[in-house]
N, C-alpha and C positions, 0 to 999 in steps of 0.2 A: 584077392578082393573080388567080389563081385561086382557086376558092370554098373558104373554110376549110372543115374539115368539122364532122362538131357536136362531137368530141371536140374539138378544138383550142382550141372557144368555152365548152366544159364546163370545161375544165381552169382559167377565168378566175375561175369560178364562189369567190366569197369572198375575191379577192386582192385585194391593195393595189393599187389604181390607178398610184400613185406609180414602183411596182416591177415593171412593166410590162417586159418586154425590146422592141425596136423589132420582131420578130417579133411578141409578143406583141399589141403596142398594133396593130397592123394587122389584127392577126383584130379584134379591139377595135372597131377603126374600120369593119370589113368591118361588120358585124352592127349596129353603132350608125347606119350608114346605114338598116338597114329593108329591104334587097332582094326584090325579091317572090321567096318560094317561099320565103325562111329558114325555118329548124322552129324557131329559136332567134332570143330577142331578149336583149340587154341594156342595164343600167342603170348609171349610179355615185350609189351610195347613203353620204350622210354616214354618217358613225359618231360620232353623239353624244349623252354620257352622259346619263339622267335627268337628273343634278346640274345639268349646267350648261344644260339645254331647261328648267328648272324656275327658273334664274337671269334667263331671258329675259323680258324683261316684254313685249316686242312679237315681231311676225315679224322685222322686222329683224335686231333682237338675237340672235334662234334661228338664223338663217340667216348673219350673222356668224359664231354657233362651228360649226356644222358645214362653212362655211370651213375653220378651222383647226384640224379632226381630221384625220384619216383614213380616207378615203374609198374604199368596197370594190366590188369590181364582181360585179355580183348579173346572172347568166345565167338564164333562163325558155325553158323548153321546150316549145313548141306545135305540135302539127299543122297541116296546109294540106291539107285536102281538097280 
C-alpha cells in the first residue's frame, strides 16, 4: 500500500473502530504499525462510562467493560524533525 496521507488518518480521528470501512481499517493498520517518518500515530481507546469504571472493583473488572463498549480511534499529530 502506498503511504496514507495525514488527512486520510485525520479523518479516523473519533470514529468507531467497529465502523471502520476495509479502506479505512488499512490506513488504520498503516499508522498503527509506527513507520518511521509518520507525522501521525494512533490509538483505540475504550469508551467507558464513570458509572460503570466506578462499578469495577479491580483492573480486571474495568477492563472487561471497556471490552464491551465502544471503542474510538483517537489520531495524534507529531512532527519528525
Amino acid at each position: 500500500m502506498n503511504r496514507p496521507t495525514l488527512d486520510q488518518v485525520l479523518a479516523l480521528d473519533g470514529r468507531t473502530f467497529a465502523t471502520l470501512s476495509e479502506s479505512e481499517a488499512t490506513v488504520f493498520a498503516y499508522y498503527r504499525r509506527g513507520n518511521p517518518g509518520d507525522e501521525a500515530t494512533v490509538a483505540v481507546v475504550p469508551h467507558v462510562s464513570d458509572r460503570e469504571l466506578a462499578a469495577a472493583t479491580n483492573k480486571e473488572q474495568a477492563n472487561a467493560a471497556a471490552r464491551h463498549t465502544t471503542s474510538r480511534i483517537r489520531v495524534s499529530v507529531h512532527r519528525n524533525d
